[in-house]
Structure formats: structure tokens, C-alpha cells
C-alpha positions as CSV (number, residue, x, y, z in Angstrom):
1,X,4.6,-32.6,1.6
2,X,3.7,-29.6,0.6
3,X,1.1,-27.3,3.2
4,X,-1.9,-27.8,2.0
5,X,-2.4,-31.6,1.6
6,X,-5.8,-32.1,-0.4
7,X,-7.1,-33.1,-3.8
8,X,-9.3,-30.7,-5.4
9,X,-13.0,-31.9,-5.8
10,X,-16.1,-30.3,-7.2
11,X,-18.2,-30.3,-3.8
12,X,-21.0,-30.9,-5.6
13,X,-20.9,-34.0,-6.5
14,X,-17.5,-34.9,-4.9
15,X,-15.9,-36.4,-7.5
16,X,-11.7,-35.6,-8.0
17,X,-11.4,-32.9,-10.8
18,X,-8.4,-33.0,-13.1
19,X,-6.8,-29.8,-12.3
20,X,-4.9,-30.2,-7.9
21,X,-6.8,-27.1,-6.5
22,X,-4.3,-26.7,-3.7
23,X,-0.7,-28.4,-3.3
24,X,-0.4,-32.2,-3.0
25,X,-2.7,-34.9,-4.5
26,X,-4.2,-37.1,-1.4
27,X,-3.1,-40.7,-1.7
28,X,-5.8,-43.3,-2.8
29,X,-6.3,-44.2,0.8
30,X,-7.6,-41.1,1.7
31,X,-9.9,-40.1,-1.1
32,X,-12.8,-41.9,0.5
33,X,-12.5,-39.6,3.8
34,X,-12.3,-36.9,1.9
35,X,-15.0,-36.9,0.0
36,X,-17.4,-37.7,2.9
37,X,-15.6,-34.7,4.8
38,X,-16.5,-32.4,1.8
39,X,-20.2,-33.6,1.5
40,X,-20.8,-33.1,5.5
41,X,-19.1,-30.4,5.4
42,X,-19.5,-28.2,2.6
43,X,-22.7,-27.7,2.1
44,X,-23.1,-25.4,5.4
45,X,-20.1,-23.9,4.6
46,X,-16.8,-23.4,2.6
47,X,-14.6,-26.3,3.7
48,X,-11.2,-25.8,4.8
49,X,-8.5,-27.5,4.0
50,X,-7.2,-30.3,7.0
51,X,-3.8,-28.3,7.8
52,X,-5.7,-25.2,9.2
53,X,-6.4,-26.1,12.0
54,X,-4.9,-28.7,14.3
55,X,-5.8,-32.5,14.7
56,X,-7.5,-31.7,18.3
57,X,-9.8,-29.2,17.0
58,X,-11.1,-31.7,13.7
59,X,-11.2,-34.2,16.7
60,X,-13.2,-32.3,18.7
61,X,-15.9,-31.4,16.0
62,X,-16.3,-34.5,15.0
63,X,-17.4,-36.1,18.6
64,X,-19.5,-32.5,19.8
65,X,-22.6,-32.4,17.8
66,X,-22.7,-28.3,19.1
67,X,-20.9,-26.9,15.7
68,X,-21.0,-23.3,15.9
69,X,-24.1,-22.4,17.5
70,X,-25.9,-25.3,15.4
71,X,-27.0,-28.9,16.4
72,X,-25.7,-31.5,13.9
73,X,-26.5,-35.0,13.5
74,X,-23.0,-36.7,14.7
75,X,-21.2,-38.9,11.9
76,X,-21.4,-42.7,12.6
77,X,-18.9,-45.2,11.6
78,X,-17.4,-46.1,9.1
79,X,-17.6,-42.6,7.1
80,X,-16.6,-41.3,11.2
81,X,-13.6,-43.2,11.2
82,X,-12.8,-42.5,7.4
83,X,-13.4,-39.0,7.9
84,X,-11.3,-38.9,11.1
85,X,-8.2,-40.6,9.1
86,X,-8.1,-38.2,6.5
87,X,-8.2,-35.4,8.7
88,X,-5.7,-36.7,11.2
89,X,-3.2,-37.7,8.3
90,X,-3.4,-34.1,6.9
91,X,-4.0,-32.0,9.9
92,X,-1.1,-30.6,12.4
93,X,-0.3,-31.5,16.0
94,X,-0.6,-28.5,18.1
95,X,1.6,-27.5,21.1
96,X,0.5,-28.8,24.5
97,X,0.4,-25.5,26.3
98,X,-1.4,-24.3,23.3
99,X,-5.6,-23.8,23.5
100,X,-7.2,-25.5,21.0
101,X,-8.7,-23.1,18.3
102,X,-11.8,-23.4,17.3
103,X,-12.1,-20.8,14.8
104,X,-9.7,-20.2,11.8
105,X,-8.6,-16.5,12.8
106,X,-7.5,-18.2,16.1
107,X,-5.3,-21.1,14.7
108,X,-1.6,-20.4,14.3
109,X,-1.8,-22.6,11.3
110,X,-3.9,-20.2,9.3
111,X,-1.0,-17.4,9.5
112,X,1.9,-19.8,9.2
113,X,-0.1,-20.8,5.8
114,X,-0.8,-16.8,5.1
115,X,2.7,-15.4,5.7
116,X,3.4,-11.6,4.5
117,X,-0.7,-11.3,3.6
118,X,-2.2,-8.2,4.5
119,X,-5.8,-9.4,5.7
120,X,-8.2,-6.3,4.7
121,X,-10.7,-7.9,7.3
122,X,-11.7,-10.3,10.2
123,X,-10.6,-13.9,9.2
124,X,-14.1,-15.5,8.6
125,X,-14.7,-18.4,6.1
126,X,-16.6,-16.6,3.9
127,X,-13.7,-13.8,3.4
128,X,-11.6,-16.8,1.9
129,X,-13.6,-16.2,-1.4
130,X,-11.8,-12.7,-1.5
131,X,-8.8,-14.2,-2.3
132,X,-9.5,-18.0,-3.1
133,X,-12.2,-17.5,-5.5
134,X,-12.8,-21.4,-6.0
135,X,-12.3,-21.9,-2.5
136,X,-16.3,-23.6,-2.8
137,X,-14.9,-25.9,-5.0
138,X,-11.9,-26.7,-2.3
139,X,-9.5,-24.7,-4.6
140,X,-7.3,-22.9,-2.7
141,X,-4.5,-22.5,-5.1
142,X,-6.0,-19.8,-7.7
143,X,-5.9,-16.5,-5.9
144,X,-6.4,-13.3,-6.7
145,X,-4.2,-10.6,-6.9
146,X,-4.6,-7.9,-5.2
């Protein structure tokens, strides 16, 4: 598998696009979850693809309806439990003496995934559009060069 495990898909309506916007296609059994992950997720934000950060930190946003300094209204099943498979199935395990990250500058992930990049600023979400101009779309794979 490749490192970022997702299909691309116009976040808009969240339908799979023809062209894979990052590196593997997600299997049929997983398309589900991740559409309902991009339409809860994406409209308050650019989402980020599963392998970023680790399974304990998707696990942990999903229960806590605190999300960054805003109060959400908590996912209920089944679109919880078919949210929670795709990201479990596509996220990483973390080490045990490792904190859990809960911001994408703090997760170990994010640099494995970034090796040899120069970052020209703090790692917010928003900065991802610097170099992954369709990251809105979940594109990660056109960048730009700099």
C-alpha cells in the first residue's frame, strides 16, 4: 500500500472522480466511510488524508464533540461506525510511549509523509493549499513546485 490510502472525491458532492488524487484507490468497502468522513469533515475544513495522523487521535475526535475550540454535533451510528472503519483501516498505529497528536504539525506521520520538504511556515491545514493546490478536493497528489 502506498502512504496515502484514499480515493480522490469532489467534496462537494462526494462522489469518486476519475482521476486517484493521492496514491491508492480505497476498496469498495470503504468508499461509504469515506464519503461521510469528507462531508463531516470538509466543509469546516480541508480534510486530511487517514494516514496523518494516528488511529488514537481519529478515535478520539470522533467520541469528543470539543473539535478545536468548536462544539460539534457527535456522529451516530451507522455513518459513526462506517466512518470509524475507514479511518482505522487507513490510519497508523502510534507508539505507546508516544502522546497522541492532536494537530498535524505534531504527528510524526506528517513528516514521515513530508521527507526532505523545506516547510516555509507553521504546519497548519490551510498551508497544505501551498503546495497541494486540490488539497479541497482531497487531492494530495498534484503539487506544486517550488
Amino acid at each position: 500500500m502506498g502512504w496515502l490510502l484514499t480515493l480522490a472525491t469532489n467534496v462537494h458532492s462526494a462522489e469518486p472522480v476519475s482521476e486517484i488524487g493521492t496514491v491508492d484507490v480505497v476498496p469498495a468497502e470503504h468508499q461509504l466511510g469515506q464519503k461521510l468522513y469528507l462531508e463531516n469533515c470538509s466543509g469546516c475544513h480541508i480534510a486530511i488524508p487517514p494516514s496523518v495522523l494516528p488511529t488514537q487521535t481519529w478515535k478520539n475526535l470522533l467520541e469528543d464533540e470539543q473539535h478545536y475550540g468548536a462544539r460539534l454535533k457527535l456522529l451516530v451510528d451507522p455513518p459513526r461506525i462506517l466512518v470509524w472503519r475507514y479511518l482505522s483501516t487507513f490510519s497508523r498505529p502510534h507508539k505507546q510511549e508516544e502522546r497522541t497528536p492532536y494537530r498535524v504539525n505534531k504527528s510524526r506521520f506528517f513528516y514521515a509523509l513530508h521527507p526532505q520538504v523545506k516547510l516555509q511556515r507553521p504546519v497548519q491545514l490551510v498551508n497544505c493549499l501551498s503546495c497541494h493546490p486540490s488539497a479541497r478536493e482531497y487531492n494530495f497528489r498534484q503539487i506544486n513546485e517550488q
